[in-house]
C-alpha positions in Angstrom: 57.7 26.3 75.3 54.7 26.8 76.8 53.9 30.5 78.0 52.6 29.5 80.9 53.7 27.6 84.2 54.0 23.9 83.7 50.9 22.8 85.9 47.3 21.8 86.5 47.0 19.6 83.7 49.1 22.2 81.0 50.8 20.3 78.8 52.2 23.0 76.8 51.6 24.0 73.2 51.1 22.1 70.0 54.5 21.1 67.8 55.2 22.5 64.8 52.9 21.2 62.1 50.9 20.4 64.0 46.9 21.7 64.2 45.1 21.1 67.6 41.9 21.6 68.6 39.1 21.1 70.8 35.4 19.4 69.7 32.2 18.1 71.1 33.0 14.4 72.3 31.4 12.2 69.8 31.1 14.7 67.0 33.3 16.8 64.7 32.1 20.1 65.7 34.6 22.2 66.9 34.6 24.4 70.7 36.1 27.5 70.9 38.2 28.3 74.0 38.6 27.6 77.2 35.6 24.8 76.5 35.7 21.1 77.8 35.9 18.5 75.0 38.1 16.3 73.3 41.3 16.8 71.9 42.3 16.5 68.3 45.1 16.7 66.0 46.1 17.3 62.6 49.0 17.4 60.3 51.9 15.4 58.6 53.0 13.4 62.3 49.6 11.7 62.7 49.9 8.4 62.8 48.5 6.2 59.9 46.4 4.0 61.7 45.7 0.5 64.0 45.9 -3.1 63.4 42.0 -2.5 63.8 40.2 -1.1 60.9 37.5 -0.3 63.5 39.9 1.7 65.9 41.7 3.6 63.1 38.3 4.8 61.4 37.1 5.8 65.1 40.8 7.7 65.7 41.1 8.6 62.1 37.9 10.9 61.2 38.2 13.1 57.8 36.4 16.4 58.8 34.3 19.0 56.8 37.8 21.0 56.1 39.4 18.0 54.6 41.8 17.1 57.0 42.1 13.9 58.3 42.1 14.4 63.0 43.5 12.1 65.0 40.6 11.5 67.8 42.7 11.1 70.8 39.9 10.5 73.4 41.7 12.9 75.9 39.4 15.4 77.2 40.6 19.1 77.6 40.5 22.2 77.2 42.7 25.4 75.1 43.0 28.6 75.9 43.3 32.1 74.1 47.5 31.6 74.3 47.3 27.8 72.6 48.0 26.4 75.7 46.0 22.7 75.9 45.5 21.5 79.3 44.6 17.3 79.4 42.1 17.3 82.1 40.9 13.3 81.7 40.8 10.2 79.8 37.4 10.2 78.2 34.2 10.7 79.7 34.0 9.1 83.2 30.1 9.8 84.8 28.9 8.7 88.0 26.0 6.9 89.0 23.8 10.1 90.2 25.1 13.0 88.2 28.8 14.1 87.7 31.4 13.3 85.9 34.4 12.0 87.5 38.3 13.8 86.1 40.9 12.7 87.3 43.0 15.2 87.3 41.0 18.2 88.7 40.4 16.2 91.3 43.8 15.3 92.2 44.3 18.8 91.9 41.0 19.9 94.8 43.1 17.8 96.9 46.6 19.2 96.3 45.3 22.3 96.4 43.7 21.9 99.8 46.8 21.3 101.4 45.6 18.6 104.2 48.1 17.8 107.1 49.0 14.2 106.9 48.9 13.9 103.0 52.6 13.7 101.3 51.2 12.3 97.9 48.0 11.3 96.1 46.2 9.8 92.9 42.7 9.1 91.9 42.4 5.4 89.8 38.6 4.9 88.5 36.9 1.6 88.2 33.5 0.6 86.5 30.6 0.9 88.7 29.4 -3.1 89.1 26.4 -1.6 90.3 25.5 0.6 87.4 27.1 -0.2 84.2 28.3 2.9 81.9 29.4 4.8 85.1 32.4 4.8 87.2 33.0 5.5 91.2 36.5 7.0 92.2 39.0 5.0 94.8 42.1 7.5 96.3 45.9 6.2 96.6 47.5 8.4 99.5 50.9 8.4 100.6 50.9 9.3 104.1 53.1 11.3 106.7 54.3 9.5 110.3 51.4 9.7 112.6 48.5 10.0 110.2 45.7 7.6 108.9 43.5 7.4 106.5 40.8 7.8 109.2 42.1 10.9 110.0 42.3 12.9 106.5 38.9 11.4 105.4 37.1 14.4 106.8 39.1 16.9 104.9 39.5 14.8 101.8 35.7 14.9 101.0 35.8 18.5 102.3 37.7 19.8 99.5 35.7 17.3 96.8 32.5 18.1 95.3 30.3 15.0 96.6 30.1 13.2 93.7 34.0 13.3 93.6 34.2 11.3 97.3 36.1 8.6 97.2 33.8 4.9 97.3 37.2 4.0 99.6 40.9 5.9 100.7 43.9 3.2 100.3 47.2 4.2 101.9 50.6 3.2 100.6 53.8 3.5 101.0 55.5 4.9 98.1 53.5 6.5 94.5 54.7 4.0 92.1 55.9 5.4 88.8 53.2 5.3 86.1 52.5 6.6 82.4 49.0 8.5 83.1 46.9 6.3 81.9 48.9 2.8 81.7 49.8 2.0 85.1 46.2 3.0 86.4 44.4 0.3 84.2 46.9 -2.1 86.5 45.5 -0.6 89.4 42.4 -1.3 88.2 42.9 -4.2 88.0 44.5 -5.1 91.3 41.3 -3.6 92.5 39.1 -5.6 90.7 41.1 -8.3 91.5 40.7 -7.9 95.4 37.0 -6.8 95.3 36.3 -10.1 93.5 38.0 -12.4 95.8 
């Protein structure tokens, strides 16, 4: 339904009933468009709440216009046609200036076409070394006769430097994932390996 092509994070247009908009991360004041912030809903399909009372009153926040939003953590943008684009999940910074979303970046490299490159994905992982930030590691499925070695150049080419990869890790196959859910397993494979 959305009036424009399915693509670069666009995820379409709100349902019926339903209110979106963009705010300041951490605060109920509302953007305007095409501005970076988080993404919030309101109307008769939000859900009622968590098992945490904590969660719910951090998802669930009654605003100045009496509505109660759903906080939904996912970072975004809406333009003048209502379109809402999901750029990342939450803020991700890294150590030295930058913060690190996913998706563009996925979308640099896509975008940049290199030889050698039939699929990839970003998964972030906390920073040991500096705690509150995050450093980027990038999945790549690769074509006969190319290594990681050899797209590393043009990978970080395309990437603003605080968007290079900490390491490249080739596989065979993208495994299916939700967005979000099958990335904290990677994590945690990661984790996993780096502490062992």
């Amino acid at each position: 339904m959305a009036p424009k092509p399915i693509r670069d994070g666009n995820v379409g247009v709100p349902m019926p009933l339903s209110v979106v908009s963009v705010f300041k991360p951490g605060t109920q004041e509302e953007l305007t468009y095409n501005q970076l912030g988080e993404i919030c809903k309101t109307g008769p399909g939000n859900m009622l709440g968590y098992d945490n009372p904590e969660a719910t009153a951090k998802a669930l926040q009654k605003h100045a216009d009496g509505n109660v939003w759903l906080h939904t953590g996912d970072l975004g943008y809406m333009d003048e046609d209502g379109v809402i684009y999901v750029l990342n999940r939450g803020y991700a910074p890294r150590y030295g200036g930058g913060d690190l979303a996913v998706l563009p970046m996925e979308n640099l490299v896509a975008n940049a076409r290199i030889d050698g490159i039939d699929d990839e994905f970003f998964v972030l992982l906390d920073d040991d070394e500096h705690p509150g930030y995050y450093v980027p590691y990038l999945y790549v499925v690769l074509k006969d006769g190319y290594t990681v070695d050899s797209i590393r150049e043009k990978v970080e080419e395309c990437l603003e430097e605080y968007q290079h990869p900490v390491e490249i890790i080739q596989i065979d196959k993208r495994p299916f994932f939700h967005f979000k859910t099958n990335r904290i397993g990677l994590m945690r494979e990661l984790k996993a390996e780096s502490a062992s």
